[in-house]
C-alpha positions as a printed Julia matrix, in Angstrom:
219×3 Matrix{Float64}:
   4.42    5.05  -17.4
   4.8     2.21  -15.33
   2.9     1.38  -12.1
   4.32   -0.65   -9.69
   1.98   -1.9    -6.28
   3.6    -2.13   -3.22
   2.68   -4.15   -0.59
   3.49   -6.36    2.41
   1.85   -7.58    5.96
   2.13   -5.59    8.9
   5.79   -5.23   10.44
   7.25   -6.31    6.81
   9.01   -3.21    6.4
   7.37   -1.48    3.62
   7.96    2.13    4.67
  11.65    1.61    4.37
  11.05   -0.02    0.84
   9.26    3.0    -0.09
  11.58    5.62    1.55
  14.51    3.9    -1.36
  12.22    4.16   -3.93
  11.55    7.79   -3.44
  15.63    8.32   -2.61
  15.73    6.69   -6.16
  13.02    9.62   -7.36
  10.29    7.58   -7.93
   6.99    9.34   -6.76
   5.35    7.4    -4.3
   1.25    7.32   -3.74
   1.14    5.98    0.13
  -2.99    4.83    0.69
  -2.32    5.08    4.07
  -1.32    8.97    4.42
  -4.28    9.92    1.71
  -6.67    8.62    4.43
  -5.26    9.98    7.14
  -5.51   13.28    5.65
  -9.13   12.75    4.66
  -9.75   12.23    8.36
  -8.03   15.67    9.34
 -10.11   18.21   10.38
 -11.37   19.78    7.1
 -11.16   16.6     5.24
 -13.08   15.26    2.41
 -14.18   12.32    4.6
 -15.08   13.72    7.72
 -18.39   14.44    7.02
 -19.8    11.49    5.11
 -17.85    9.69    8.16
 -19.79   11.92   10.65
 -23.14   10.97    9.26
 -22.77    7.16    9.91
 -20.01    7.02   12.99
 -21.05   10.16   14.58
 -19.41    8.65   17.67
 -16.21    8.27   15.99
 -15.73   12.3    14.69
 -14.36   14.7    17.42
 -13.84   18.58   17.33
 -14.32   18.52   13.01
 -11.67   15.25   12.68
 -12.24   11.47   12.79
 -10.35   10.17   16.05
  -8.85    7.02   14.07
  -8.38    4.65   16.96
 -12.35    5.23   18.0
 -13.42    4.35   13.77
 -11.04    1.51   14.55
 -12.7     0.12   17.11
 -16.1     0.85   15.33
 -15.59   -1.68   12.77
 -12.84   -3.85   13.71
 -14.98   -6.7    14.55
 -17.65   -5.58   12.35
 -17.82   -6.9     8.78
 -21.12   -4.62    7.69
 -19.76   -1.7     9.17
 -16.34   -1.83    7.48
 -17.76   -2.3     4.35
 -19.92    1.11    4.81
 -16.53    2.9     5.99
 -14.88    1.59    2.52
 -17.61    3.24    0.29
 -17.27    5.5     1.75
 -13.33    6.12    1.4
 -13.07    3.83   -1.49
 -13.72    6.18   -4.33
 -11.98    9.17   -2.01
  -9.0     7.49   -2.03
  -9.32    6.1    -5.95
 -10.16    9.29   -6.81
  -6.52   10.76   -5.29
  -5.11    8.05   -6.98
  -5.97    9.34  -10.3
  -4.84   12.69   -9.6
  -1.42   11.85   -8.77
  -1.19    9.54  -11.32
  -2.38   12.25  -13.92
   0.45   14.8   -11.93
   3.08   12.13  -12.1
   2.94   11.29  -16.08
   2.4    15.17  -16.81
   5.97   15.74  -14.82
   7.38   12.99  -17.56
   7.69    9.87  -14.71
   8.98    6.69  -15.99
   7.61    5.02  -13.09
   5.7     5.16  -10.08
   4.74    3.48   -7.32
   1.09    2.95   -5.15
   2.24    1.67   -1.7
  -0.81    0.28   -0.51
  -1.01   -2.18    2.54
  -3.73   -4.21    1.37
  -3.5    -4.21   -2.33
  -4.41   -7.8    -3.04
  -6.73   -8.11   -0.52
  -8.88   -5.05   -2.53
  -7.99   -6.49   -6.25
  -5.67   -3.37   -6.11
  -2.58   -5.66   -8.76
  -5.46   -5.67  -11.22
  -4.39   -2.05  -12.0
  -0.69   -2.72  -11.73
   1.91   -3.52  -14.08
   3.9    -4.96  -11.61
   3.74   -5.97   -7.95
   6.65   -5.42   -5.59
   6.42   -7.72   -1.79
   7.92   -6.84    1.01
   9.09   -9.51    3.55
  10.49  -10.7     6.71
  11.09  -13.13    8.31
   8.1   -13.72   11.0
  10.38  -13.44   14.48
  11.43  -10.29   12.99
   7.47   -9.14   12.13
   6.76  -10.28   15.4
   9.46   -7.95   17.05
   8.72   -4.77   15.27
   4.84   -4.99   15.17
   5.3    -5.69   18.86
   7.04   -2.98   20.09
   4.67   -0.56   19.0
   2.85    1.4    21.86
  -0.69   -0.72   22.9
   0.34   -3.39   20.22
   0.01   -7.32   21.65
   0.35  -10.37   20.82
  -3.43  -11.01   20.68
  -4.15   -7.65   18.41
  -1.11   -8.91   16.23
  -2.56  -12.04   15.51
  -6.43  -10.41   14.83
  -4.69   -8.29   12.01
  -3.07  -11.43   10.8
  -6.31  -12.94   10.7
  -7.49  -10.52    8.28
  -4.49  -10.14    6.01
  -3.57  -12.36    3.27
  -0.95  -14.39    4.7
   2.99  -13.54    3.72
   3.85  -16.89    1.8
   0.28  -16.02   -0.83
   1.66  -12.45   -1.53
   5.01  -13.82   -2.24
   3.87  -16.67   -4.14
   2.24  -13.9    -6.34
   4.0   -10.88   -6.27
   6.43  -10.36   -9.44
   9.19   -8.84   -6.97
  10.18   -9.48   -3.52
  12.16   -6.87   -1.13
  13.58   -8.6     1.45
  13.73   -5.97    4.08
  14.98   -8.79    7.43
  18.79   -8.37    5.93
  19.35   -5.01    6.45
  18.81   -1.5     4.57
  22.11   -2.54    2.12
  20.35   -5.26    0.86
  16.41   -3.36    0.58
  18.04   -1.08   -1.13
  19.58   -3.21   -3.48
  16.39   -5.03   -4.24
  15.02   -1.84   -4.88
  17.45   -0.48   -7.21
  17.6    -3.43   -9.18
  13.94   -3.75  -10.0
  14.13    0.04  -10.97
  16.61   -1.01  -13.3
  14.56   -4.13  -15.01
  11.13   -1.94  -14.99
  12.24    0.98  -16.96
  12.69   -0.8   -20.48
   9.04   -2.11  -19.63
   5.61   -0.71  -21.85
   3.25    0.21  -19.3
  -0.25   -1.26  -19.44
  -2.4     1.26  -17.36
  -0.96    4.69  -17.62
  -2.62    6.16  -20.09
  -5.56    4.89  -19.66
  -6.34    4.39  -22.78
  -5.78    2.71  -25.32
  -4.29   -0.07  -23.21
  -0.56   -1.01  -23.99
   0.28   -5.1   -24.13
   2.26   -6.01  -21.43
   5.82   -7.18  -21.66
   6.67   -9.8   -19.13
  10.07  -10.4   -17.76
  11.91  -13.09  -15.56
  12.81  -11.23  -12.33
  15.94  -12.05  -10.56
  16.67  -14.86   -8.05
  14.98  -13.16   -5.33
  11.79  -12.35   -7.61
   9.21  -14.84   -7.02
């Protein structure tokens, strides 16, 4: 089975990447919504959460934007949140991993927002970028309720910039020419993956990776 990350800064688009994979039946892991249901009342995070950011957990659920503010500006206090989320979130990983190659999946994806930044490609056979052009980041990241130009650039600050993640990333979705063209890139790295060994699914015994050129708009 072969895993593909996806990733990309803020504003880059990569909900509409991942909404073509999945119209091209490829399961999709998203990070993002196995936190936020962690967080939901009943959760599997709320009450390790509730033991360190008491502040932050309201009527049996984790009010995000108050945990946000906890440890935005706080290095030692982010790294406590991500032990303690961390191995939640690996953890559902494996799960749907395990669900995926039982259902006979060819390939799958883990759409995860900050997948280089937390070694994340190390598991990966293959990492997919989304990008955009940075007037067009700029416009969609600011026309999100509360967002400004000052909070834009602070989550800049702590993301690896666009031009590294391309520079690394074996596939790149342009998503600033339309959804014609996403979807293209999409469909065509579907179509190069799927004669690819994968190298982490099983786990074991580890497969040798096979390596090929992407297209023009790879790398």
């Amino acid at each position: 089975m072969i895993i593909l990350g996806l990733t990309g800064s803020i504003g880059m688009g990569k909900t509409t990447a991942a909404n073509n994979f999945k119209r091209l039946g490829v399961p999709i892991h998203d990070a993002d919504a196995a936190v936020h249901g962690m967080l939901k009342a009943g959760g599997e995070a709320v009450a390790p959460i509730a033991e360190v950011f008491p502040e932050a957990v309201r009527d049996g659920a984790v009010d995000r934007q108050q945990l946000g503010a906890l440890v935005f500006d706080d290095k030692a206090a982010l790294r406590r949140l991500e032990k303690i989320l961390h191995p939640r979130v690996y953890r559902h990983k494996q799960r749907f991993l395990a669900r995926a190659a039982r259902s006979g999946s060819r390939v799958v994806v883990l759409d995860v927002p900050l997948l280089y930044e937390t070694g994340g490609e190390r598991a990966c056979d293959a990492v997919v970028c989304v990008s955009a052009p940075p007037f067009v980041q700029a416009a969609r990241v600011l026309a999100r309720p509360g967002m400004t130009p000052e909070k834009l650039k602070a989550i800049l600050a702590r993301q690896m910039p666009d031009a590294e993640k391309r520079r690394r990333a074996d596939f790149i979705v342009p998503t600033g020419l339309g959804r014609v063209e996403n979807l293209r890139a999409v469909r065509t790295i579907l179509e190069t993956v799927r004669t690819w060994h994968g190298r982490y699914w099983p786990p074991f015994p580890a497969r040798p990776r096979i390596f090929h050129n992407p297209s023009s708009w790879a790398r």
